[in-house]
MOPAC internal coordinates of N, CA, C and O (Angstrom, degrees):
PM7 1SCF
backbone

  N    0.0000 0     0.00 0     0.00 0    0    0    0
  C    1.4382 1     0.00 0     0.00 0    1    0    0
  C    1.5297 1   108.12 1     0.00 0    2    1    0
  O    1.2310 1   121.62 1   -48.03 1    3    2    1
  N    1.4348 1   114.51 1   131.97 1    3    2    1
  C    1.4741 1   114.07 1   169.66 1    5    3    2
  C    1.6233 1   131.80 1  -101.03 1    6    5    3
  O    1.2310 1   131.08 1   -45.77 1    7    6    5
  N    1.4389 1    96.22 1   134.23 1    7    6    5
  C    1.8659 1    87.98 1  -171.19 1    9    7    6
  C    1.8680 1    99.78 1   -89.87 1   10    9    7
  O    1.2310 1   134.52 1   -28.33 1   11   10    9
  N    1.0183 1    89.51 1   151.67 1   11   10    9
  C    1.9587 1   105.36 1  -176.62 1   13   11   10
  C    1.7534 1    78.11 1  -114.02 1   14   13   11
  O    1.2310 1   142.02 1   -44.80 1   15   14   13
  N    1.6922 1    74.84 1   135.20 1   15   14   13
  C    1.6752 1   105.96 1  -173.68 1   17   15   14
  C    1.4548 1    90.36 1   -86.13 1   18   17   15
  O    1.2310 1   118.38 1   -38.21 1   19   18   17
  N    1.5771 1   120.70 1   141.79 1   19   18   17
  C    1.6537 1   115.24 1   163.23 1   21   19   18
  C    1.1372 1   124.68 1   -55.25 1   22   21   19
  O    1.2310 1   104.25 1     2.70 1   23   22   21
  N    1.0934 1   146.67 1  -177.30 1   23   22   21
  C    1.4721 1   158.02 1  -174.27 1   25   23   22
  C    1.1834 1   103.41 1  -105.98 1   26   25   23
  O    1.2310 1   115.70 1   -24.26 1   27   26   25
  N    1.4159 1   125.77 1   155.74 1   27   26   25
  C    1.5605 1   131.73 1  -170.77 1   29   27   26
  C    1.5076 1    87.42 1  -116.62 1   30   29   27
  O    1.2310 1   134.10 1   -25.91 1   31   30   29
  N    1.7753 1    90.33 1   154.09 1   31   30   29
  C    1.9960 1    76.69 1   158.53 1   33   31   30
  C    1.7351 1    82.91 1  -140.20 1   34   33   31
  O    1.2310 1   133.22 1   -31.28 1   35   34   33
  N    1.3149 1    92.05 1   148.72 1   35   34   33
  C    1.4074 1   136.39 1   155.71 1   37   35   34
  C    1.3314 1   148.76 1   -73.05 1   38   37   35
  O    1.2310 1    93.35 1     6.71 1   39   38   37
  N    1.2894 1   163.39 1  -173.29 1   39   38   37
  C    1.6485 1   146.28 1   130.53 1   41   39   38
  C    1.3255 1    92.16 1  -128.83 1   42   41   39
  O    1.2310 1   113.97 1   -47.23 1   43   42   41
  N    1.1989 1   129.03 1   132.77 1   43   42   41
  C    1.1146 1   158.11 1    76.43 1   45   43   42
  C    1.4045 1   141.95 1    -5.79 1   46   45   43
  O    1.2310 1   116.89 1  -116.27 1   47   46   45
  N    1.6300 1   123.51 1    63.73 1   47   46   45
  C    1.5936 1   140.83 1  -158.04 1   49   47   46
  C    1.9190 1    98.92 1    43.49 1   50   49   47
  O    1.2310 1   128.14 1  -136.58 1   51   50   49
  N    1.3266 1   101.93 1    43.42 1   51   50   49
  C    1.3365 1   100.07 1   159.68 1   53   51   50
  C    1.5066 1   115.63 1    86.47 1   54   53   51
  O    1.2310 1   117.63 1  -156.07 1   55   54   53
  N    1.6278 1   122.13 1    23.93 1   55   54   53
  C    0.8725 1   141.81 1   137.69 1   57   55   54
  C    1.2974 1   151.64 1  -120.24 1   58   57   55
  O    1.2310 1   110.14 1   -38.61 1   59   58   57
  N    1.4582 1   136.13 1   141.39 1   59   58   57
  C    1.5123 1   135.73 1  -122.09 1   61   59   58
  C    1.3149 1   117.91 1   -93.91 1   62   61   59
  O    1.2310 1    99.69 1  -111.19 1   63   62   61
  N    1.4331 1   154.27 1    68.81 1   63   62   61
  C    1.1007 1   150.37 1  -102.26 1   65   63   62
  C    1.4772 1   109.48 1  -144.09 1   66   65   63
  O    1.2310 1   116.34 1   -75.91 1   67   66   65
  N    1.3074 1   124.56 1   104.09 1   67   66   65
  C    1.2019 1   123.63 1   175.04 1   69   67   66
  C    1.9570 1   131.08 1  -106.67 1   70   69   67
  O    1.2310 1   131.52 1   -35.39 1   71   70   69
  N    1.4649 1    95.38 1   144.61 1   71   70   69
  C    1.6118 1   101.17 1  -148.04 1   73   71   70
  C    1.5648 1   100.96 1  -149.80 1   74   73   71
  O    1.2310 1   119.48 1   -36.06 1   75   74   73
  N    1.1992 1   118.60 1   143.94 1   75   74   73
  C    1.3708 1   119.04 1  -173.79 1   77   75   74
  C    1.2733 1   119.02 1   -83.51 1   78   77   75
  O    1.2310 1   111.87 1   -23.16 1   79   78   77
  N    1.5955 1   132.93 1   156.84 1   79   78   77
  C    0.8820 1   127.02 1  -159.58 1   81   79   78
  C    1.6328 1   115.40 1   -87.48 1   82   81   79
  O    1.2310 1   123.80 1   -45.67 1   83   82   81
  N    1.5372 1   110.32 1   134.33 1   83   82   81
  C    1.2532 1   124.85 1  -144.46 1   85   83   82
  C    1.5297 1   146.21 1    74.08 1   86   85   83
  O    1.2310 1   133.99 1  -137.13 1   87   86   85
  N    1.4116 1    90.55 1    42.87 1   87   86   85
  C    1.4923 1   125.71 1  -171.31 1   89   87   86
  C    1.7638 1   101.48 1  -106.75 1   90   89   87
  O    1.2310 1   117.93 1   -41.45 1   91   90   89
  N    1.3219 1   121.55 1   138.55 1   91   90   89
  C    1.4116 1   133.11 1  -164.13 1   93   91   90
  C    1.6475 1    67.41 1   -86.55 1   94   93   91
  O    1.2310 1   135.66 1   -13.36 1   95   94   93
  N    1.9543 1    87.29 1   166.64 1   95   94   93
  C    1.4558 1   113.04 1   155.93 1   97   95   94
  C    1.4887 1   108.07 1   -59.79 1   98   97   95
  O    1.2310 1   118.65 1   127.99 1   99   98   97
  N    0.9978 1   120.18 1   -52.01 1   99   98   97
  C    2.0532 1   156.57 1  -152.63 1  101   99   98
  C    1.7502 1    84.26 1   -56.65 1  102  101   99
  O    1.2310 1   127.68 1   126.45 1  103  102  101
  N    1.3481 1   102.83 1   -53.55 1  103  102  101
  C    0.9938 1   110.02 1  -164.62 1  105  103  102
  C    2.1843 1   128.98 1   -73.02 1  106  105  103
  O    1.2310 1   139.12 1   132.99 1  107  106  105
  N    1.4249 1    80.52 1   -47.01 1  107  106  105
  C    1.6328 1    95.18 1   156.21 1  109  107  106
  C    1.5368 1   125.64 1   -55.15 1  110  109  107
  O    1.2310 1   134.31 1   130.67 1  111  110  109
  N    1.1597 1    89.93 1   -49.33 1  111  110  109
  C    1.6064 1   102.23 1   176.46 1  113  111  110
  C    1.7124 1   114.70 1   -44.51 1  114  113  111
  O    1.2310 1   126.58 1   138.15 1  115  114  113
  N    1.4648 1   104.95 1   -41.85 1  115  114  113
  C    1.4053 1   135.10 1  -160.37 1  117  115  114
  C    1.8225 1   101.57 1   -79.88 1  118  117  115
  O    1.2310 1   126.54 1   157.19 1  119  118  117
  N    1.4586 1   105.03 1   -22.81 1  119  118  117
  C    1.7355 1   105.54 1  -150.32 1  121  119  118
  C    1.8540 1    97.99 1  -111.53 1  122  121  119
  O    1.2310 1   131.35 1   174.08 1  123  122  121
  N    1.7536 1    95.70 1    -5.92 1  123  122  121
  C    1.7220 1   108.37 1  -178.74 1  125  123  122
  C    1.1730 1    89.08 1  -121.35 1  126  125  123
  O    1.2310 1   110.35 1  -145.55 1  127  126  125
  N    1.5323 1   135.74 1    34.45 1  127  126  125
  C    1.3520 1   121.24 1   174.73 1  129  127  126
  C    1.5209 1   135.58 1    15.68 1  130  129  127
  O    1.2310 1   134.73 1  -127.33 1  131  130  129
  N    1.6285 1    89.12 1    52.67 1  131  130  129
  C    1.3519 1   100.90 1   162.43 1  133  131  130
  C    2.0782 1   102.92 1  -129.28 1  134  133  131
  O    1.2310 1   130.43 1   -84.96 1  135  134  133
  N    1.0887 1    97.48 1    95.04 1  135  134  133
  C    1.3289 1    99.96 1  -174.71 1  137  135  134
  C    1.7445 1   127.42 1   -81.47 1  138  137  135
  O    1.2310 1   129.27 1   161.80 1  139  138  137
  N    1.9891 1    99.75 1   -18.20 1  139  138  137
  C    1.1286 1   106.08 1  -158.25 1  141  139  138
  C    1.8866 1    85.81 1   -85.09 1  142  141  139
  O    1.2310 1   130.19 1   -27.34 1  143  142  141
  N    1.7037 1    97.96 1   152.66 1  143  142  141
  C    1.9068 1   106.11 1  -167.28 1  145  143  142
  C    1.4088 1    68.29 1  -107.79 1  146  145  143
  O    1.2310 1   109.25 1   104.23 1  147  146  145
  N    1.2981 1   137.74 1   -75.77 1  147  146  145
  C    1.8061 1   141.18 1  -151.08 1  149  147  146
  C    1.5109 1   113.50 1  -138.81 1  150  149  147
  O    1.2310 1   128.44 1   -23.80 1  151  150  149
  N    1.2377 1   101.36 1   156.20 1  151  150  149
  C    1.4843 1   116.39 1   162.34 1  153  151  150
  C    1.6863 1   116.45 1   -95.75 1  154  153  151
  O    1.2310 1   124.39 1   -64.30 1  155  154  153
  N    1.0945 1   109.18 1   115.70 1  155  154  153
  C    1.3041 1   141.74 1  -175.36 1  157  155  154
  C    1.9945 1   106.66 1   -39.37 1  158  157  155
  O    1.2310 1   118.42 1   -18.40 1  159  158  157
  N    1.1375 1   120.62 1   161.60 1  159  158  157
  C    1.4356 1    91.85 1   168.08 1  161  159  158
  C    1.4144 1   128.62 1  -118.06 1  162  161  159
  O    1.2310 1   126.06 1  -146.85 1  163  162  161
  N    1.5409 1   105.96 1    33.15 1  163  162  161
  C    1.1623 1   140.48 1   146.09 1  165  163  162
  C    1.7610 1   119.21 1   -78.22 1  166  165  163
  O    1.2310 1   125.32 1   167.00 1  167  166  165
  N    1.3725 1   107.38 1   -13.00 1  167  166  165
  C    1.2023 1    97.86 1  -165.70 1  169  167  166
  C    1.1592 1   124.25 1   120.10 1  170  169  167
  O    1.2310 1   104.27 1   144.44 1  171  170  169
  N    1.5074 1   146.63 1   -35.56 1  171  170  169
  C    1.3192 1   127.36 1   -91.80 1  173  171  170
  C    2.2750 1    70.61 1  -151.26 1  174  173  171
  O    1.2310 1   122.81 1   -41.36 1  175  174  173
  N    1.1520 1   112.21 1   138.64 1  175  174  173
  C    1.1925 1   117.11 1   157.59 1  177  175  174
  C    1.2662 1   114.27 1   -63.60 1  178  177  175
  O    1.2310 1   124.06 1   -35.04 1  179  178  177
  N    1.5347 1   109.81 1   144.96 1  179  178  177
  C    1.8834 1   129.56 1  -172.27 1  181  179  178
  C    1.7291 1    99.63 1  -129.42 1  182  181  179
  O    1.2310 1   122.55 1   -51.95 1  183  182  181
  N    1.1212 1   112.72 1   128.05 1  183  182  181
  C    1.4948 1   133.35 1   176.23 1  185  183  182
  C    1.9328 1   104.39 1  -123.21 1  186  185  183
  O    1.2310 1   125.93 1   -11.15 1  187  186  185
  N    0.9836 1   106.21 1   168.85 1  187  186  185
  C    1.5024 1   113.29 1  -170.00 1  189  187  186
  C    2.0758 1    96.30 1   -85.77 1  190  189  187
  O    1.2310 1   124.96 1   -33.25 1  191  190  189
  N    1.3943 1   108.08 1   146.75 1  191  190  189
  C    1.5032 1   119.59 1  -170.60 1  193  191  190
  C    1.3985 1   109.18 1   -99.34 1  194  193  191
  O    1.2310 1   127.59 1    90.44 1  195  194  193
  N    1.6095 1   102.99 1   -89.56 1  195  194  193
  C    0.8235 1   136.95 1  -166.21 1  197  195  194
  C    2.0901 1   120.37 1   -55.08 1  198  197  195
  O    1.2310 1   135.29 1   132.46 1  199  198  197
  N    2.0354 1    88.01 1   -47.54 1  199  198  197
  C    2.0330 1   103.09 1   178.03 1  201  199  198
  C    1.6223 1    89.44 1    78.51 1  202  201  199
  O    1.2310 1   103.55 1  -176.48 1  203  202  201
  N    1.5594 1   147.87 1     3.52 1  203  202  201
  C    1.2885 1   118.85 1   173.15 1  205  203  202
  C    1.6261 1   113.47 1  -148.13 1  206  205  203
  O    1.2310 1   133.14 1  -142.42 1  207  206  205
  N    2.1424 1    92.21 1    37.58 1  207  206  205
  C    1.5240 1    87.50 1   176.18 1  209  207  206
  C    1.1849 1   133.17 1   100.83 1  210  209  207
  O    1.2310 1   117.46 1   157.84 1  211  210  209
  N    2.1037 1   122.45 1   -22.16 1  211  210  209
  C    1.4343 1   115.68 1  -136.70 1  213  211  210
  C    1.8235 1    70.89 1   -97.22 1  214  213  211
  O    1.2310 1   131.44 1   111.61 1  215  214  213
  N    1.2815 1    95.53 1   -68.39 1  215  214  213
  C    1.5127 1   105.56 1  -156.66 1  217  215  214
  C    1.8516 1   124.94 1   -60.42 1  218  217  215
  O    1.2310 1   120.03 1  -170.36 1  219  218  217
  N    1.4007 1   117.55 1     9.64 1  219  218  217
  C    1.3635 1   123.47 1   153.31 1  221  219  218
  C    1.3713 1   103.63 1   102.60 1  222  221  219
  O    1.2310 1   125.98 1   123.35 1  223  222  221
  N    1.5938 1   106.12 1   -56.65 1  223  222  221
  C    1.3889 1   131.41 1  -161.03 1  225  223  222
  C    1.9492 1   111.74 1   -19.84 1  226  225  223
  O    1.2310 1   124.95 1   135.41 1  227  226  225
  N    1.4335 1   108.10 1   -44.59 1  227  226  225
  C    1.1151 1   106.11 1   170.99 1  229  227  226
  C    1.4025 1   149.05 1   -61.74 1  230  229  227
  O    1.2310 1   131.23 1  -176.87 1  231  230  229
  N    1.3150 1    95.94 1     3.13 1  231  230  229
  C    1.5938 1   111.70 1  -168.58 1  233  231  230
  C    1.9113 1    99.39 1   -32.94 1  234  233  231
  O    1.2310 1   128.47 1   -24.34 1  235  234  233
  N    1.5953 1   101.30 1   155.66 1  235  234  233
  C    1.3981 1   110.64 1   157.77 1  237  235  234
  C    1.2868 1   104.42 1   174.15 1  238  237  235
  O    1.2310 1   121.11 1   -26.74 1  239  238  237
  N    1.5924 1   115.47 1   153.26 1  239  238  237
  C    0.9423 1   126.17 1  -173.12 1  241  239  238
  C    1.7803 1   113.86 1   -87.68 1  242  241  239
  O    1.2310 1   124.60 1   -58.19 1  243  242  241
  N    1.2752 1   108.77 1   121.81 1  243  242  241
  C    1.4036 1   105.78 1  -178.53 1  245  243  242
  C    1.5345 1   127.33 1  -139.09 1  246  245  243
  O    1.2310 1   121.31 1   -63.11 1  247  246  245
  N    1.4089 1   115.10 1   116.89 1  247  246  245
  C    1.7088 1   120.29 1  -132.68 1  249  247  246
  C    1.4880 1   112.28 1    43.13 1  250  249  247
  O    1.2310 1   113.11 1   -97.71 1  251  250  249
  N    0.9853 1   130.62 1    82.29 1  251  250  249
  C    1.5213 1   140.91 1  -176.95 1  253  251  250
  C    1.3285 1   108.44 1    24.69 1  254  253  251
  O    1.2310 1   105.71 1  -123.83 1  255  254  253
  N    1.3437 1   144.10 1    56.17 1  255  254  253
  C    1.1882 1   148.47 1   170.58 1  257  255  254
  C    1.8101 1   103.66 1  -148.34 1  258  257  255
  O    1.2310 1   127.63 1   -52.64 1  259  258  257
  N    1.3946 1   102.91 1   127.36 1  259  258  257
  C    1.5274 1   111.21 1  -177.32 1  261  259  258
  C    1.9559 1   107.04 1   -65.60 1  262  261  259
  O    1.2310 1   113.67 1   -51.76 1  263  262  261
  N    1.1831 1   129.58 1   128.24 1  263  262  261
  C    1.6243 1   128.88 1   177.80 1  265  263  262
  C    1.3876 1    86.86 1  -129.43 1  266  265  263
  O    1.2310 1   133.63 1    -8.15 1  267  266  265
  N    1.2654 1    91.26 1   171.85 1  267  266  265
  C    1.7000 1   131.36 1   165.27 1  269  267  266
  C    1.7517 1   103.17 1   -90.98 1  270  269  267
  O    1.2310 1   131.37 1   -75.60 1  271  270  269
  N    1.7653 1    95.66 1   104.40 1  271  270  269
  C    1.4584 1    90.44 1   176.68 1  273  271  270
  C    2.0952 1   136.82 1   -62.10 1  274  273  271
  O    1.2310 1   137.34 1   163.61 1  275  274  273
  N    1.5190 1    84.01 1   -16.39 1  275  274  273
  C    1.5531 1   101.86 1   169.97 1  277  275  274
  C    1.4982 1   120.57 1   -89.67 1  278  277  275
  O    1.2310 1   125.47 1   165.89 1  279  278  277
  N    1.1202 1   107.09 1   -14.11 1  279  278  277
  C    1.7412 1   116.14 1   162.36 1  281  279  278
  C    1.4923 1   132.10 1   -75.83 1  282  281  279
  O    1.2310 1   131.55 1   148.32 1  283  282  281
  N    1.5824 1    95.31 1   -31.68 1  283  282  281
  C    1.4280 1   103.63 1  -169.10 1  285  283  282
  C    1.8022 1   115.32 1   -92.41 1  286  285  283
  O    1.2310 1   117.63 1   -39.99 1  287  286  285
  N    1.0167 1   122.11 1   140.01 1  287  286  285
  C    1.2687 1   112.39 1   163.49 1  289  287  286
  C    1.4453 1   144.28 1  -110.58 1  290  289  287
  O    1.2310 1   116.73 1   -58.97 1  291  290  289
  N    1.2363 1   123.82 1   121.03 1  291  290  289
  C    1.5663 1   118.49 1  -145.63 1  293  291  290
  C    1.3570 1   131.18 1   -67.78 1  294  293  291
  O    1.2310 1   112.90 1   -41.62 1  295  294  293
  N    1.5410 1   131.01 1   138.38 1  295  294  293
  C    1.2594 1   129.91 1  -124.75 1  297  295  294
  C    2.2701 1    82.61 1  -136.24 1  298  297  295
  O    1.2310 1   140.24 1   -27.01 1  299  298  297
  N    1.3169 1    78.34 1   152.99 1  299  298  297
  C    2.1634 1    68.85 1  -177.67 1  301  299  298
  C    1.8726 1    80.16 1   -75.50 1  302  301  299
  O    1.2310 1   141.45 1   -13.94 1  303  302  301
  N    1.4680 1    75.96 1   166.06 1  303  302  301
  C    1.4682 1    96.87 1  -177.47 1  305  303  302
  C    1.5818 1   127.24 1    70.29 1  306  305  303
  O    1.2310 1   130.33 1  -171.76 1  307  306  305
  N    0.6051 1    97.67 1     8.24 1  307  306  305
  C    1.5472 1   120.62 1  -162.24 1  309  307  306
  C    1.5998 1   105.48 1   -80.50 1  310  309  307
  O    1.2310 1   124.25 1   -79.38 1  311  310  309
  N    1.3298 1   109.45 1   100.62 1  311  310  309
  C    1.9507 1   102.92 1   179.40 1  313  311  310
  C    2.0390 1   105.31 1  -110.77 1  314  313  311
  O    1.2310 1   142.55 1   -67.29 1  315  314  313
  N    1.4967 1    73.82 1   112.71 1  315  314  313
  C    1.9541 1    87.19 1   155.52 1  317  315  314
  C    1.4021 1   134.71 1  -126.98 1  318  317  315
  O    1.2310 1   132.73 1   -48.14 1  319  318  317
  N    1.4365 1    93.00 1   131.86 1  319  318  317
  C    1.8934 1   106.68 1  -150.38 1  321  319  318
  C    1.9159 1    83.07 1   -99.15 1  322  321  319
  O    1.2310 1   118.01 1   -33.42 1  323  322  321
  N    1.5162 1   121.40 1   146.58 1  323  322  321
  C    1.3570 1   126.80 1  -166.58 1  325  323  322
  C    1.7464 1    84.67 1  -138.16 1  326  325  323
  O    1.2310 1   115.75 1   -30.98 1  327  326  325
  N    1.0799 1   125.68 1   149.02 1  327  326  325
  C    1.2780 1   137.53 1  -164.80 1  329  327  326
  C    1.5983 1   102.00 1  -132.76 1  330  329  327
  O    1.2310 1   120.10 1   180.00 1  331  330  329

């Protein structure tokens, strides 16, 4: 018999987001269709590229500390603010 792990929830610039455990940030972001991590400083919306870190793109702030949204994996309670 298999046990199903509960769902964590998260916020996401202040919304409540639930995702199973061992789910990227990158990935949540992706599943609440909010994909964009930052605005560029050109302007220009930034979404995650690469999924393993190289290319930056993912930056976000999470509990007031900037991560790699494709690195990290989401924790309950867990607030990430995307700019």
């Amino acid at each position: 018999m298999s046990v199903q792990a509960q769902p964590l929830t998260l916020h996401i610039n202040g919304n409540a987001i639930q995702v199973a455990p061992g789910t990227t940030v990158a990935a949540a972001m992706a599943l609440a269709s909010m994909p964009v991590t930052r605005i560029s400083v050109s302007g220009q919306p930034r979404t995650p590229v690469c999924g393993m870190g190289i290319c930056q793109e993912c930056r976000v702030r999470i509990n007031g500390r900037v991560c790699l949204a494709c690195q990290t994996l989401c924790a309950m309670g867990m607030q990430v603010e995307c700019s």
